[in-house]
C-alpha positions in Angstrom: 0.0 0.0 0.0 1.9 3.7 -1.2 2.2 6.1 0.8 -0.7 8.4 1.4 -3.0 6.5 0.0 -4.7 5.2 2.9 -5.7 8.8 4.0 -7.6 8.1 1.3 -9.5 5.2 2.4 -11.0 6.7 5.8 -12.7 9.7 4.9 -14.7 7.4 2.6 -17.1 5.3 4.4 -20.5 3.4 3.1 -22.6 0.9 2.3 -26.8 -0.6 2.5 -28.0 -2.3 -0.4 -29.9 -2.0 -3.6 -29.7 -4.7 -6.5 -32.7 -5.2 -9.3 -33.1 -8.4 -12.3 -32.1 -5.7 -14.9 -30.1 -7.4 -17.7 -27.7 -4.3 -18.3 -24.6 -6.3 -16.4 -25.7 -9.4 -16.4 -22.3 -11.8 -17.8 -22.9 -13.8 -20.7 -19.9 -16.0 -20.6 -19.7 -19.7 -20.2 -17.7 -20.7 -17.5 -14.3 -23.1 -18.7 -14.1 -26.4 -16.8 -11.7 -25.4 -14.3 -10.8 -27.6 -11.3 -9.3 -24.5 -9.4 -12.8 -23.3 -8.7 -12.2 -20.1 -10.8 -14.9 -20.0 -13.4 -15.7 -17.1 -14.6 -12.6 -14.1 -15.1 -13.1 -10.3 -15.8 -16.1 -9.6 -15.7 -18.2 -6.5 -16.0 -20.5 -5.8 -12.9 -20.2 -1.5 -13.8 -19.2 1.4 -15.7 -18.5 4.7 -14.6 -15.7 7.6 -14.4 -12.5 7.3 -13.3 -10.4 10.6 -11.7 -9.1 11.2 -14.5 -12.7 12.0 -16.4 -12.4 8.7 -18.7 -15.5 6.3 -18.5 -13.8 2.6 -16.9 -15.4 -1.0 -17.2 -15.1 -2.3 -13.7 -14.4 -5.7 -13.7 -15.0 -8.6 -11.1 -13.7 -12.2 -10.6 -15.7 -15.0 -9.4 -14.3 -18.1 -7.8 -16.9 -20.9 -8.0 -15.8 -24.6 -5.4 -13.7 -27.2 -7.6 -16.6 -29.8 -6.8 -19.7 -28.0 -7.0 -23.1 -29.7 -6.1 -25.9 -29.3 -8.5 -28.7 -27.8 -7.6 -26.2 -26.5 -3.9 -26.5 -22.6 -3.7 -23.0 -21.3 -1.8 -22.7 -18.5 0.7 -21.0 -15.2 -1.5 -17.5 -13.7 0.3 -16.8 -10.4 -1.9 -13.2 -9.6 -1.6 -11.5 -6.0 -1.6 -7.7 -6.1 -2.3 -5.2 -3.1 -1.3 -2.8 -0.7 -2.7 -3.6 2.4 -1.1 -6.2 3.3 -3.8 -3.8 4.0 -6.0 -2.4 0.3 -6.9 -3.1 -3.3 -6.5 -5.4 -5.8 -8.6 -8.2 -8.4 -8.1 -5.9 -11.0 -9.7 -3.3 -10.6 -6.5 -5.6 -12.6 -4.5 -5.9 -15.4 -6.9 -4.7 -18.1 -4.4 -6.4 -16.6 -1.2 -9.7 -16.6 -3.2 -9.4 -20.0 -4.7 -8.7 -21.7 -1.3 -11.7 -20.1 0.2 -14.1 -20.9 -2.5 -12.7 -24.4 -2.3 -13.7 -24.7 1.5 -17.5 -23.9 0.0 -17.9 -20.3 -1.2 -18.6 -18.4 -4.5 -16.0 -15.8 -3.7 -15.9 -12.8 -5.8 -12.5 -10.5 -6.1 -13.4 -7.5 -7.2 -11.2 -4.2 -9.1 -12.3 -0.3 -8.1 -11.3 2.4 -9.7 -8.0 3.8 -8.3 -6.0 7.2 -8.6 -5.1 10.2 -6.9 -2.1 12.8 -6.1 -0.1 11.7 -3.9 4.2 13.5 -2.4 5.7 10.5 -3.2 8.6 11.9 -0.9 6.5 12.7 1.8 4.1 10.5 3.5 1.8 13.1 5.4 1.8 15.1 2.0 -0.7 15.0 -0.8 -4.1 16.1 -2.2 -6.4 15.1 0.5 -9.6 15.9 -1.1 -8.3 13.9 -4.2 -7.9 11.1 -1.7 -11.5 11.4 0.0 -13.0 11.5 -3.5 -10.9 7.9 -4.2 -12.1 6.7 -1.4 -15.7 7.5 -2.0 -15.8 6.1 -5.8 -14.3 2.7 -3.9 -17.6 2.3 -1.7 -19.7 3.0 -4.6 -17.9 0.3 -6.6 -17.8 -1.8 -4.2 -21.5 -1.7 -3.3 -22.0 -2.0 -7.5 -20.5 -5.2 -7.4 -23.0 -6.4 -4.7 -25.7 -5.3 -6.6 -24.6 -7.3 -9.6 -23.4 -10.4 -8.1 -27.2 -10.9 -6.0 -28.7 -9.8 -9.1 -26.8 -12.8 -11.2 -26.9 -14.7 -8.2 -28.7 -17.7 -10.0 -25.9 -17.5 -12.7 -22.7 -17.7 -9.8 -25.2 -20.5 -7.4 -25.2 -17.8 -4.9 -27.0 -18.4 -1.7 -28.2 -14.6 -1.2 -28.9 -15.2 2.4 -25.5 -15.1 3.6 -23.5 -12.4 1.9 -20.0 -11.6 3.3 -17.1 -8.9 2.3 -13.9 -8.9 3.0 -10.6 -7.3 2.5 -6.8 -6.4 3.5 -5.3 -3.2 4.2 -7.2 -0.4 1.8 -9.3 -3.1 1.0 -10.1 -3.8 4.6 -10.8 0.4 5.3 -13.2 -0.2 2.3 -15.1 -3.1 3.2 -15.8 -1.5 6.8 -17.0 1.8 5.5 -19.1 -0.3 2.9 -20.4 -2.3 5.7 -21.6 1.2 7.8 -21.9 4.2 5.9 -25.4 4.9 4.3 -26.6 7.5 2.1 -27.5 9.8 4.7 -24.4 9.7 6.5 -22.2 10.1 3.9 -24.2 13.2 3.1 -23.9 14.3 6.2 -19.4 13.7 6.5 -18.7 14.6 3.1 -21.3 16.7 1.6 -19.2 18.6 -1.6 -18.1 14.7 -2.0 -21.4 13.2 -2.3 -22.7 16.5 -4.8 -19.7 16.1 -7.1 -19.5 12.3 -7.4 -23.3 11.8 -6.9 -25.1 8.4 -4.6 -23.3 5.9 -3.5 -25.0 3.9 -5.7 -23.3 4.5 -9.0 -22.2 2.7 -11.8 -25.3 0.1 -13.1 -28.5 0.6 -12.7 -29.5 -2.5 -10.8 -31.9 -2.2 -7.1 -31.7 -5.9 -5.6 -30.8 -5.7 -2.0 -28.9 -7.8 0.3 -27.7 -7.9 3.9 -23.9 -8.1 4.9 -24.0 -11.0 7.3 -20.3 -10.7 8.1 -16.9 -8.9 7.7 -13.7 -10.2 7.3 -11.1 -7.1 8.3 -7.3 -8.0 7.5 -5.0 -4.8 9.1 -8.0 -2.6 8.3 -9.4 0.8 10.0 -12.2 2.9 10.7 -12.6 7.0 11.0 -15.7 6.9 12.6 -16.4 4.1 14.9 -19.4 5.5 16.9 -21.7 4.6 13.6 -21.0 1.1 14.4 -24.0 0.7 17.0 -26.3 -2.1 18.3 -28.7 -1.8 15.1 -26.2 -2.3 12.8 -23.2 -4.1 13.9 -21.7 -6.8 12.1 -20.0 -9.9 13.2 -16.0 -9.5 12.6 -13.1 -11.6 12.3 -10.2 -9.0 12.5 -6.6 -9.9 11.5 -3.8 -7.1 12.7 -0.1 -5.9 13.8 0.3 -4.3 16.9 3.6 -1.9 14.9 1.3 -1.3 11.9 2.8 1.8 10.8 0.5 2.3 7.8 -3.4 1.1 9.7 -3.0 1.5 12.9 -3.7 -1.4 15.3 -5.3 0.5 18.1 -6.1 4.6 17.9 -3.4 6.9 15.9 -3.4 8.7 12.2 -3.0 6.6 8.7 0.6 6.6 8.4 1.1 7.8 11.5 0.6 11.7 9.5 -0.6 14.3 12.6 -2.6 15.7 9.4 -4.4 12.6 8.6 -7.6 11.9 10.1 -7.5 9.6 13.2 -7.7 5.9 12.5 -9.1 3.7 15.4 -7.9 0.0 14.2 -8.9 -3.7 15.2 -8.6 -2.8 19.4 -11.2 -0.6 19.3 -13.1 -1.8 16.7 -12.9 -5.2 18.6 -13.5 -3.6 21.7 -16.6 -1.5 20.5 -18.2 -4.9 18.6 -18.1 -7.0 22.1 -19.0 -4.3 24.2 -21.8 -3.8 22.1 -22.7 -7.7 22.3 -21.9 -8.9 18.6 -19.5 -12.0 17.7 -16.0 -11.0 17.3 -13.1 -12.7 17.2 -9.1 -10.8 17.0 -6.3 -12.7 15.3 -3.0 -10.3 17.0 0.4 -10.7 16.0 2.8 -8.9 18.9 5.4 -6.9 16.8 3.8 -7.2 13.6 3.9 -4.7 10.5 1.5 -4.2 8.0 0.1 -7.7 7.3 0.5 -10.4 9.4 0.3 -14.6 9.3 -0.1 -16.7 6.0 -2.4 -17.6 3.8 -3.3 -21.0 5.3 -3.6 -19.1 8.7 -6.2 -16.8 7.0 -8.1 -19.0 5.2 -8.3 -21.7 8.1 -9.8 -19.3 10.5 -11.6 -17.0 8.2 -13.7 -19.8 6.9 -14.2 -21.2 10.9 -15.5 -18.1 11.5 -18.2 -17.5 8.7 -18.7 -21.3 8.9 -20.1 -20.5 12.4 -21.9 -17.8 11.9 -24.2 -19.7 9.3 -24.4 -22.5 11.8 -25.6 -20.3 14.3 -22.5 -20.6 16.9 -20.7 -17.7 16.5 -16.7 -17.5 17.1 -15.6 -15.2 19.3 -12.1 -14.3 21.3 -8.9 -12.3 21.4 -6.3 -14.4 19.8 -2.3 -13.8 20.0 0.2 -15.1 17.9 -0.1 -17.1 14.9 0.3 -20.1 16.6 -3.4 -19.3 18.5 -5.5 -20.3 16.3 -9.6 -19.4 16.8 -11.0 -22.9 15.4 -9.4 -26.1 16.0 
């Protein structure tokens, strides 16, 4: 993740639903017999402009299980990758999202439009309003791609019930602020934002709604934990360093910049969630950096975790080290 970029990501903040059967992004393709569960690759879900004024197709992955059950509908895990909002791809989480859909999930990686000014000499300099407008076109992509992928949900054998997002490091800021911020509040934080770049609800033209049934938040931060509240919190699996110098694991400033916006990371977030009643569970490594543990690591307990919360017996816990593992 570069340098300012993750200013960028906590200004922004979003999400609700809206999703409706139009045919305008609906894919086409056939998938290819693929035994690594990935069967369907770039795909459109939306158009819309990037920061530099050019229209961009947004395109999404989706990773379907290597033995699929006919007739089975599969819980949908949207995934967010990071780069600061300025760099990164869907394809960089080829092998995280393949072993996840593998365990029994459509998993979807999805690309947002990227771009905006940043000192590459200087951390705590840069345009900041380019980097809350970055941040906001993220949530509305991301919340596109929902739309699209419960409107085609009969196409990908999604199980609509039990929707999930995800993501690391900008990806992680994004799926938290697409998992709380609504219309109104966005409206409320970031009102020249919302009149220049328009709803959050941007780029097709679908209305089908959904419900976030869990989040999966890997070094990832909030600006504005007090939305979270008993109405609307989500169960959380959070993954963090406790020297993240880039998201900061417990209150501080992205990148630790005095100018940036404070950032409260996966202590208080995990402290708010509990306190507040809701299913949490805190993967911690002591010392750590900017992402922490492997892949086998993430996917093991990520899965235990949404596996019970469909089954009804929630995870929860304060983990430390990678040798602590939340499910047996």
């Amino acid at each position: 993740m570069k340098t300012g970029s993750i200013f960028i990501i906590l200004i922004t903040d979003l999400l609700l639903s809206s999703c409706s059967k139009d045919n305008a992004y609906r894919n086409t393709n056939t998938p290819p017999d693929n035994p690594s569960g990935t069967a369907f690759k770039d795909v459109t879900y939306a158009t819309n402009t990037n920061w530099l004024g050019q229209q961009e197709d947004l395109k999404l992955d989706v990773y379907q299980p290597a033995n699929m059950v006919d007739g089975v509908k599969y819980p949908l895990l949207v995934w967010i990758h990071g780069g600061g909002l300025v760099g990164g791809d869907k394809s960089s989480s080829d092998k995280f999202c393949t072993a996840i859909a593998n365990k029994g999930f459509i998993v979807s990686s999805i690309n947002y439009r990227l771009g905006w000014t940043q000192d590459e000499n200087n951390t705590c300099n840069g345009d900041t309003t380019q980097a809350k407008e970055a941040s906001y076109r993220a949530v509305q992509d991301a919340r596109a791609a929902l739309r699209f992928l419960v409107a085609n949900a009969t196409t990908y054998d999604i199980d609509t019930s039990w929707v999930f997002i995800g993501g690391a490091s900008a990806g992680g800021i994004i799926t938290l602020n697409t998992s709380y911020y609504t219309q109104q509040l966005a409206d409320d934080f970031m009102p020249a934002i919302t009149a220049k770049l328009g709803s959050l609800d941007q780029g097709n033209t679908l209305k089908n709604t959904y419900q976030i049934k869990g989040i999966l938040s890997m070094w990832g931060g909030m600006s504005r934990p007090e939305i979270i509240t008993a109405a609307n919190a989500k169960p959380t699996i959070f993954y963090h360093g406790t020297a993240d110098q880039v998201v900061p694991f417990d209150i501080s400033h992205y990148y630790t910049c005095d100018n940036f916006p404070a950032s409260y990371g996966t202590k208080p977030l995990y402290e708010r969630l509990t306190t507040l009643g809701i299913p949490a569970v805190a993967h911690i490594e002591p010392g750590g950096g900017h992402g922490v543990f492997n892949d086998d690591f993430l996917v093991s307990n990520s899965v235990c975790f949404l596996n019970s919360l469909m089954s009804k017996t929630p995870e929860k816990g304060y983990y430390v080290g990678d040798n602590a593992m939340s499910c047996k």
